[in-house]
VOBAGU-549382 format. One record per atom (N, C-alpha, C): x, y, z. Coordinates in steps of 0.02 Angstrom, whole numbers, plus 50000, padded with zeros to 5 digits. Layout:
REM VOBAGU-549382
XYZ
...
//
This chain:
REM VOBAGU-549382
507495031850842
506855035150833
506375032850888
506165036750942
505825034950998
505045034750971
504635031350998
503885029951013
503725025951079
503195027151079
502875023751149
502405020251118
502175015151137
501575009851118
501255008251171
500555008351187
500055009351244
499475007151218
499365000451265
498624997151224
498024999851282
497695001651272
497215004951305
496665000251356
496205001951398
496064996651422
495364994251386
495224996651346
494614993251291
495184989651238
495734989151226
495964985751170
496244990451108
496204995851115
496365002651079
497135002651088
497435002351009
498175003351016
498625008650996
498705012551046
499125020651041
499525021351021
499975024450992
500535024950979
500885032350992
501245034451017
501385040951006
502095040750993
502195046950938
502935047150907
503075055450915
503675055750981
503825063550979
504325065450951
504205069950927
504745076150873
504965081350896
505495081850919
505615087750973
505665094950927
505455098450933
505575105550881
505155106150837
504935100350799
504565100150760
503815103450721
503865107150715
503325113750691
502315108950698
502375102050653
501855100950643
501815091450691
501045091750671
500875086250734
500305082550668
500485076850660
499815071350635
499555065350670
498955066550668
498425061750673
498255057550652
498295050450670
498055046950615
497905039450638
497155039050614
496635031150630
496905026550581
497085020850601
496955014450579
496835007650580
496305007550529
495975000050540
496004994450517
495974986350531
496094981750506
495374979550472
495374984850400
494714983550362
494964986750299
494954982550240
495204981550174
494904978350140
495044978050060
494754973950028
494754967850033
495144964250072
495264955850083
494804955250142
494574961150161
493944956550218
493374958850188
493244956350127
492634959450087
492234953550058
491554950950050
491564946649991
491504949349932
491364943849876
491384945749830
490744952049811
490134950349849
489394954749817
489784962349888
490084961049916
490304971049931
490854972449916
491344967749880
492224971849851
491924979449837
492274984649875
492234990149871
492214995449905
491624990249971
491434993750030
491824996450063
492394993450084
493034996650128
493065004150097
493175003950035
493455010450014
492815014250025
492165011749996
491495016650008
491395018850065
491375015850132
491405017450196
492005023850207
492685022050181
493095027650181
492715034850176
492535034250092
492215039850081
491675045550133
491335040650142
490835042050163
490675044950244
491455042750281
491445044050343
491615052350354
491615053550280
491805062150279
491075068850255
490555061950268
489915065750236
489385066150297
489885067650363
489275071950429
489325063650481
489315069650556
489335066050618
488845071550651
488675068250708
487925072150731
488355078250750
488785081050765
489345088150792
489135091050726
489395086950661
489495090150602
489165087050560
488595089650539
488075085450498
488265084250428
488685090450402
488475090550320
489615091650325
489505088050233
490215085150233
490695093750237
490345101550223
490575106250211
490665109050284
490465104650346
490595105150407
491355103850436
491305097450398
492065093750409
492525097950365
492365096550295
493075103150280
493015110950289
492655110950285
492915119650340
493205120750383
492985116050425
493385115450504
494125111250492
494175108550463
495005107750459
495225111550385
494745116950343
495225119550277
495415125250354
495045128250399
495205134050434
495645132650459
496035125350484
496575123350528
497225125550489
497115124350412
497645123150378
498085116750369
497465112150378
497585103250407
497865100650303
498225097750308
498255092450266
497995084450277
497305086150261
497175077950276
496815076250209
496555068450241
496455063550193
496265057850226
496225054650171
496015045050204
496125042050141
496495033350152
496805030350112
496335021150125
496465019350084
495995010950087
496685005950045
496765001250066
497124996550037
496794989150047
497114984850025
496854977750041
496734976150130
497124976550163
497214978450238
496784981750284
497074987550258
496864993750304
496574996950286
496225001350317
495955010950313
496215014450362
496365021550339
496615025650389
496285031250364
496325035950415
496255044450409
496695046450451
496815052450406
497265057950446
497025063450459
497475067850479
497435077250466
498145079050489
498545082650472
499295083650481
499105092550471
499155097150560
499155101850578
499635106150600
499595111150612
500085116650656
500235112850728
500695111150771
500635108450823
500195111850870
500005118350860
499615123850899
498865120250899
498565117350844
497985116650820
497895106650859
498375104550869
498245096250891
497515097150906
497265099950967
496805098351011
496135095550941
496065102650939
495705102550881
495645096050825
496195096350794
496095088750749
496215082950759
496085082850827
496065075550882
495205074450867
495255080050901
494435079950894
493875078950829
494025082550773
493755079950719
494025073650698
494565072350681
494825063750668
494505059650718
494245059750769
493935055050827
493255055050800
492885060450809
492215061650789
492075058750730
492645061050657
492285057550585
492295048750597
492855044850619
493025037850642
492305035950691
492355040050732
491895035150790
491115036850770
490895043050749
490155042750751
489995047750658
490175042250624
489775043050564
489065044250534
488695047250524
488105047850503
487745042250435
488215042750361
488225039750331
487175041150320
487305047450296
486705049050264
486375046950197
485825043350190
485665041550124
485715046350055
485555051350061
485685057650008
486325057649992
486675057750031
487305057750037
487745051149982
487485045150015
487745040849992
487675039149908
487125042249884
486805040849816
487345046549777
487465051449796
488085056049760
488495053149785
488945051249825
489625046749821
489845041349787
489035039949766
489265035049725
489395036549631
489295040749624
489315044449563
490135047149569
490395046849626
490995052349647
491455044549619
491285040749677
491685034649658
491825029249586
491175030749573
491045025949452
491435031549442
491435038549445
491955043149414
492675039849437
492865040249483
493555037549514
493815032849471
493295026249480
493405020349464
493785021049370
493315026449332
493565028549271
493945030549269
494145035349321
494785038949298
495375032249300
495505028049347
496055024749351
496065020449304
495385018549264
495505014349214
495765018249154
495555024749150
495845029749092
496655031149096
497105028549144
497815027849178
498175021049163
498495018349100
498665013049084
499195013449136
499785016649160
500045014449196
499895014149260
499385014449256
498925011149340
498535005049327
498215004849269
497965000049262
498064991249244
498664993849224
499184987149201
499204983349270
499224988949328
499434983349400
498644982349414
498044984049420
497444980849440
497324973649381
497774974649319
497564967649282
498104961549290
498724965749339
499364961749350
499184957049400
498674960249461
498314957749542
497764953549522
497474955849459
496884949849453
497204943449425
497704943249386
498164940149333
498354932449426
498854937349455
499214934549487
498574929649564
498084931249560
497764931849613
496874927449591
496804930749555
496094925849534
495584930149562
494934924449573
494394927549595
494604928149681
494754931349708
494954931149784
495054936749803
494754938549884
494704945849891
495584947249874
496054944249883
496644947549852
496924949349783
496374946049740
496194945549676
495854953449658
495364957449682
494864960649666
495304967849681
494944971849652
495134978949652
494934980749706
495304984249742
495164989449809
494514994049802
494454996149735
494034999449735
493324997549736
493284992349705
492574989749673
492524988849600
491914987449577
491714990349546
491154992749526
490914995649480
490245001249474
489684996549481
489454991749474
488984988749470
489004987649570
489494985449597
489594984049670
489314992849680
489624997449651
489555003249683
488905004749685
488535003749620
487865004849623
487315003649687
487674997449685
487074991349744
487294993449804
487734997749828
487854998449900
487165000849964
487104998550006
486505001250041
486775004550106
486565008450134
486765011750206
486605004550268
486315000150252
486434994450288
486874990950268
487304990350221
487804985550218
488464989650237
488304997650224
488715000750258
489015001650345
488295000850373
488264999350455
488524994250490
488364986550429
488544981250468
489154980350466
489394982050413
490274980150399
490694985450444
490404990650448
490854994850512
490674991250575
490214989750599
490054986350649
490514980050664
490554976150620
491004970550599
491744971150624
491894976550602
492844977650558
492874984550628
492634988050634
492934995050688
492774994150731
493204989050765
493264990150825
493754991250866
493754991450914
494444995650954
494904990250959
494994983350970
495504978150966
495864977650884
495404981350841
495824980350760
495884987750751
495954992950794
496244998350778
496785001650804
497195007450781
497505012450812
497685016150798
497735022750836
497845029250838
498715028650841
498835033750807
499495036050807
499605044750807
500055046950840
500145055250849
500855053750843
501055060550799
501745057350787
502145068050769
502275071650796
502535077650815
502745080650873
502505087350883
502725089750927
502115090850970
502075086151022
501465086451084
501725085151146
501175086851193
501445083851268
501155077951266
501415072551283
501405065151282
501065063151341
500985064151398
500345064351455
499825066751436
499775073151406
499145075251389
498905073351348
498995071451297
498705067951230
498545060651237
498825056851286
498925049751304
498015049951343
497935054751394
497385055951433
496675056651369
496875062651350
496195065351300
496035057151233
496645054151228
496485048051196
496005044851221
496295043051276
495755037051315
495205039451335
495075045351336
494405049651355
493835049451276
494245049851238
493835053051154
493615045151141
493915038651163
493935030951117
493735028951200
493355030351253
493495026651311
492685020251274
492265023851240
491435019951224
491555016851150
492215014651135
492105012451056
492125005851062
491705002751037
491384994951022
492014989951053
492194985151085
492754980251103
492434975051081
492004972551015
491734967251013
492414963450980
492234956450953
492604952750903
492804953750859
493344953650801
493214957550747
493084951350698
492714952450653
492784946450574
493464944450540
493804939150512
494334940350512
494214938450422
495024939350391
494714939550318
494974930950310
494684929850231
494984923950185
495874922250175
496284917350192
496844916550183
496944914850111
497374918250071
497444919949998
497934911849993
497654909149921
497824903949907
498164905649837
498764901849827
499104902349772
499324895849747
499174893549671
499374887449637
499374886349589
500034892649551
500284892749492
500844885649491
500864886649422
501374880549395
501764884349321
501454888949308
501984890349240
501714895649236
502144900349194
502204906849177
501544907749178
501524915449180
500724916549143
500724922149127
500304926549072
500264930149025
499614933249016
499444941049052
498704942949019
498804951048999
498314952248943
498424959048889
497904959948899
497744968048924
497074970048905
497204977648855
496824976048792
497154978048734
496624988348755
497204990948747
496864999448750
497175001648702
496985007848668
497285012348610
497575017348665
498405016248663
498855020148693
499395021548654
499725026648650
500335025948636
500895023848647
500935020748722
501385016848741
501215012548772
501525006948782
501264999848802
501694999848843
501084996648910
501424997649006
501454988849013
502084989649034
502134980149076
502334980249119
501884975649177
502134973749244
502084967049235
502744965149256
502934960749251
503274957649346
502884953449355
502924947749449
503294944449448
503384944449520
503714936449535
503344934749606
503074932049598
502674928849674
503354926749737
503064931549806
503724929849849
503254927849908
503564930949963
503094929450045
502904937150066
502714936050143
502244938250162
502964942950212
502554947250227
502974951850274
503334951050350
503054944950365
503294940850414
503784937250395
504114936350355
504654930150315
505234932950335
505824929850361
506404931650388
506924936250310
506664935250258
507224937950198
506854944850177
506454947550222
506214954450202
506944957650183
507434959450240
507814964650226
508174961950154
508394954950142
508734952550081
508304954550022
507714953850007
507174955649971
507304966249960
507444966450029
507314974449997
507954977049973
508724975949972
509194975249924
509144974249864
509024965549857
508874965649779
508354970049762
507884970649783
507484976449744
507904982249723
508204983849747
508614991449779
509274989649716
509504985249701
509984981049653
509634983949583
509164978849592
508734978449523
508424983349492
508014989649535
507664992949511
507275000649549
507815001949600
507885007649640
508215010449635
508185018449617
508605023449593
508905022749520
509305030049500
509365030349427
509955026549422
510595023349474
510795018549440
510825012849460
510195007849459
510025002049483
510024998649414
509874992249391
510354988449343
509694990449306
509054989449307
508484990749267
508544998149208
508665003449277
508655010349258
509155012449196
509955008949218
510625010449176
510265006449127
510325000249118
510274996349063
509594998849006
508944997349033
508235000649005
508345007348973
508635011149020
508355018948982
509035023448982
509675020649004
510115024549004
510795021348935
510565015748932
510915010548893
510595009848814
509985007248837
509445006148775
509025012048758
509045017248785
508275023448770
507645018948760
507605013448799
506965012248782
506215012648825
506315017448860
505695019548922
506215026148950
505415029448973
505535035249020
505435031549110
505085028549095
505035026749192
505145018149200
505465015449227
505575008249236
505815006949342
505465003549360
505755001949428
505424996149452
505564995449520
505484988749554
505264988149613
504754984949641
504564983549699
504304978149718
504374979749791
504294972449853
503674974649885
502904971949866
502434970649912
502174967449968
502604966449995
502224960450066
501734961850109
501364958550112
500714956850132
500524952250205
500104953150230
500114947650288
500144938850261
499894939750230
500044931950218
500054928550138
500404934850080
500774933750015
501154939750001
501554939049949
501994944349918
502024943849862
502184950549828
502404949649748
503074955649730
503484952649700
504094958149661
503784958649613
503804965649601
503364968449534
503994972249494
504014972149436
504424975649392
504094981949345
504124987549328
503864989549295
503844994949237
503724994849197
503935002149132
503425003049081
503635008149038
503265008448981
503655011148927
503565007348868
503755007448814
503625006648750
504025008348706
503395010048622
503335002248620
502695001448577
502434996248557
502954990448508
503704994648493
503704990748442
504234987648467
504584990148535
505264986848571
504734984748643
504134981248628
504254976748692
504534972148690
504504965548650
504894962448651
505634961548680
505894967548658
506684972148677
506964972648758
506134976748757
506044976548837
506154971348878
505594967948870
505364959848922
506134955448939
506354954848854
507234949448859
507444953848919
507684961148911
508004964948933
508004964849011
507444964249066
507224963549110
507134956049123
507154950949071
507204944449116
507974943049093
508354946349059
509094944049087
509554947049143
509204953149155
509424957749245
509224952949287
508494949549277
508374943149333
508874938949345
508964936249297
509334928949279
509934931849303
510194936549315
511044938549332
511174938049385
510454939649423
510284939149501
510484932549516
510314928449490
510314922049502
511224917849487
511274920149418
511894915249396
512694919649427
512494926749435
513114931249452
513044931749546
513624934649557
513764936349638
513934942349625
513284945749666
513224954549669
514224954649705
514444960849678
515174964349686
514894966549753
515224967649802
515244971849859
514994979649856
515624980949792
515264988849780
514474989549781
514344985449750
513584985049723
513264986649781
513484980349814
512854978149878
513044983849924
513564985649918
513474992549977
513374998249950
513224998949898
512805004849858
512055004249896
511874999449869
511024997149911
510854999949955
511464994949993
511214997450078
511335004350109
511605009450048
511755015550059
511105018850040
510875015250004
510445018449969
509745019550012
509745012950020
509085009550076
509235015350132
509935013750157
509655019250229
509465025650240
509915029650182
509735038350146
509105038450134
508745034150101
508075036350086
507655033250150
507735027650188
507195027850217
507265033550292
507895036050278
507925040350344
507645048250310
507755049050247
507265054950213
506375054250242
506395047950198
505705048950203
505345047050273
505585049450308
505455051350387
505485054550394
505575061250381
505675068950404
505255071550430
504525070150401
503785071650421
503425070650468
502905074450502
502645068550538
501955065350511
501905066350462
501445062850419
501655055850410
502225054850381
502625048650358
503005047050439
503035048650465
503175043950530
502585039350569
502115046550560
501315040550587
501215035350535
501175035950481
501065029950435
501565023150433
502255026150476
502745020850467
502685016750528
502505019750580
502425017250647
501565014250637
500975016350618
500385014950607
500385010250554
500825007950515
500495001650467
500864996850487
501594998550527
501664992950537
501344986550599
501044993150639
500634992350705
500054986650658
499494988550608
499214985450601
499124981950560
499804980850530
499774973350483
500294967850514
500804970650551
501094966250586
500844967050644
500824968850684
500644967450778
500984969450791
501494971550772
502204974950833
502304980550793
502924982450797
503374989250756
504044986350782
504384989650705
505044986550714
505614994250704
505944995750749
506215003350754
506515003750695
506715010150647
507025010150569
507755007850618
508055007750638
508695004650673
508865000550682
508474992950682
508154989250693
508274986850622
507984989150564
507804987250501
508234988250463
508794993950487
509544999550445
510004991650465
510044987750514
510464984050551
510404979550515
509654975450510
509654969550471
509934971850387
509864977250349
509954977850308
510804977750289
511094982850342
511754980650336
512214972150354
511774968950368
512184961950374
511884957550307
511444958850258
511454958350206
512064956950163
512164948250145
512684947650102
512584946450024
513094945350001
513014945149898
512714937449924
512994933049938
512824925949950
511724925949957
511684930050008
510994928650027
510534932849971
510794935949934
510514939349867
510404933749811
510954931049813
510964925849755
510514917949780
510614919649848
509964913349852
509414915149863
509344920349894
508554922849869
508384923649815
508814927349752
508754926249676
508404920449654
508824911749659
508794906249654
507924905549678
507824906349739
507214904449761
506614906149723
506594913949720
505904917849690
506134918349613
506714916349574
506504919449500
506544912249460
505754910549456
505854902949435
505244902949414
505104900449352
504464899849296
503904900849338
503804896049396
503104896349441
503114899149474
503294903949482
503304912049498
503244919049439
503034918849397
503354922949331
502604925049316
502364929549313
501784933649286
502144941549255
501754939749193
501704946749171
500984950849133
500714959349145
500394960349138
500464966649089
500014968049020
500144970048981
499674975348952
499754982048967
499144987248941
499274989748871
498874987648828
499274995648783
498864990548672
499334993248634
498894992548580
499024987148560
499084977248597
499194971548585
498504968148593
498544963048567
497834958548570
498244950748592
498804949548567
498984940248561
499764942648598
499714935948649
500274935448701
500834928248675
500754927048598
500954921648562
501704922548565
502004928948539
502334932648523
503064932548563
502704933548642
502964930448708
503464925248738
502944920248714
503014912848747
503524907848753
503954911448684
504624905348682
505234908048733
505144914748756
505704916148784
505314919848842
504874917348860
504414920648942
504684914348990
505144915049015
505404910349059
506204910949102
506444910549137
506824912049167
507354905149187
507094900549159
507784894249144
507434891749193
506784889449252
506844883849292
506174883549286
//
């Protein structure tokens, strides 16, 4: 999978990814500004700034400027906020690039961030903020991150919350872009069917005046569990959602690819040991799976499902003895090359796009510093042995690592306790 990587001479990092044939072309900014470079009195801002960079630039004053001009493109865009990053996109006709170079540059570089403006976004966002709390199986993981994490911007919701949302001012909005966007913590990625000289040129022309100051850097996330831990936040649901952790590393750690097997073992696809056993074995959940978060500098394996109130119990054993197998058994060959079959089919699917190619080449640009080719990543995955499964098992599934988080119609985590443990 070819790309070019081109750091610009202000510090601006390019990326371009060509698609030969390929019908459509995306755009797409990203910045090293997230909720972990937040304090505690603005957790939120990252995402509010998101918003808001879509409500007029002196070209396009009013936010029905900006979507018109890309609903007329026939653009699929958007903008996304995580702990990390922010990005925007627009994913066009390859005919139309010029064009949504140009608005994606313009909303990024010269925001208005009108006061009128900002006082209804924030009504847009306390709505948001409700809806995801009205989503037990969304909400179980914002009480799983506070659970596992504490008071710490890695601790806090991406979003905010309403009281943060309230207090926002168009000056705290200014300084923190000022802060965080600048051209050494950003980059552009184009990832379809373009001419690669020409787009390389009009780059450095559209970003040649964007800020090269310093950037702020965030808080290094501290972790110092010692034993299980256990938190319920009690809702009237009909089914009760558990995510259930295991605290690992950071995305720099040499056992990523071993990490993304066992995941892929444990709780990827319909017959991964979670899926057969949980809901094909037991009927006891409609959705159950597994994932690997790594982070610049922590990680967490998250487990997750939902199920009637009266087989959690059923559940929890059920999912900490798939752990424990990890550990005391040696994955079969079949197994492990199921995985890695699995791993490579899907991550070579979900590349087809060029939406999902800019995002794959663009996050890894700005949470790691480099990019690592999917070829590159298919390779390490295939030298993946049962041996390095079972000691990575050993390592991460061990009491002081063990969080679980619990939505649904419980009040007391008593219930739990004698068998919330994983033998070390």
């Amino acid at each position: 999978m070819k790309f070019t990587k081109t750091i610009l001479p202000n510090g601006l990092r390019l990326i371009t990814v060509p698609m030969t044939d390929n019908p459509s072309v995306t755009v797409l900014m990203m910045v090293e500004a997230g909720s972990k470079y937040e304090t505690k009195e603005i957790n939120g801002l990252s995402h509010f700034l998101e918003h808001m960079v879509f409500k007029g630039t002196p070209r396009r004053p009013k936010a029905t400027d900006i979507s018109r001009e890309l609903d007329a493109l026939g653009a699929h865009y958007n903008a996304f906020t995580s702990q990390e990053c922010t990005g925007y996109y627009a994913k066009v006709a390859a005919t139309q690039l010029d064009q949504a170079l140009d608005i994606v540059s313009d909303l990024f570089l010269n925001p208005l961030f009108p006061v009128e403006e900002m006082q209804k976004e924030k009504g847009v966002i306390i709505e948001e903020i409700r809806m995801y709390q009205d989503l037990p199986h969304r909400e179980v993981h914002e009480v799983l991150n506070e659970l596992l994490y504490g008071d710490q911007p890695a601790g806090w919701r991406v979003i905010g919350s309403e009281d943060n949302v309230r207090s926002f001012t168009r000056e705290q909005l200014v300084a923190y872009r000022q802060a965080h966007y600048v051209s050494g913590a950003s980059t552009v990625v184009v990832a379809g069917s373009f001419d690669e000289s020409t787009i390389m040129a009009k780059i450095e022309k559209l970003f040649a005046n964007m800020p090269s100051t310093t950037k702020q850097g965030k808080v290094p996330v501290s972790e110092t569990q010692t034993r299980p831990q256990i938190r319920i936040k009690f809702k009237e649901t009909d089914q009760t959602h558990i995510a259930l952790a295991l605290r690992t590393f950071s995305v720099f750690d040499s056992r990523i690819a071993p990490m993304n097997v066992l995941t892929t073992i444990l709780g990827r696809g319909m017959s991964s040991r979670l899926f057969s056993k949980m809901r094909d074995q037991l009927g006891i959940c409609y959705y159950i799976n597994a994932s690997h978060s790594p982070y610049t500098d922590h990680g967490d394996l998250t487990i997750s499902a939902g199920v009637d109130a009266s087989r959690v119990d059923e559940a929890l054993k059920g999912i900490l003895e798939e752990c424990r197998r990890l550990k005391d058994e040696v994955v079969s060959e079949a197994e492990l090359q199921k995985a890695k079959d699995y791993i490579t089919g899907t991550s070579t699917l979900e590349l087809e796009t060029s939406e999902a190619r800019s995002e794959f080449f663009g996050s890894q640009e700005i949470i790691k510093g480099t990019i690592e080719p999917l070829e590159k990543s298919i390779a390490k995955i295939r030298a993946v042995t049962s041996a390095d499964i079972q000691k990575l098992a050993t390592d991460i599934f061990i009491d002081a690592h063990l969080n679980m988080a619990i939505v649904g119609k419980m009040k007391d985590d008593s219930q739990f306790k004698p068998y919330f443990t994983l033998g070390s």
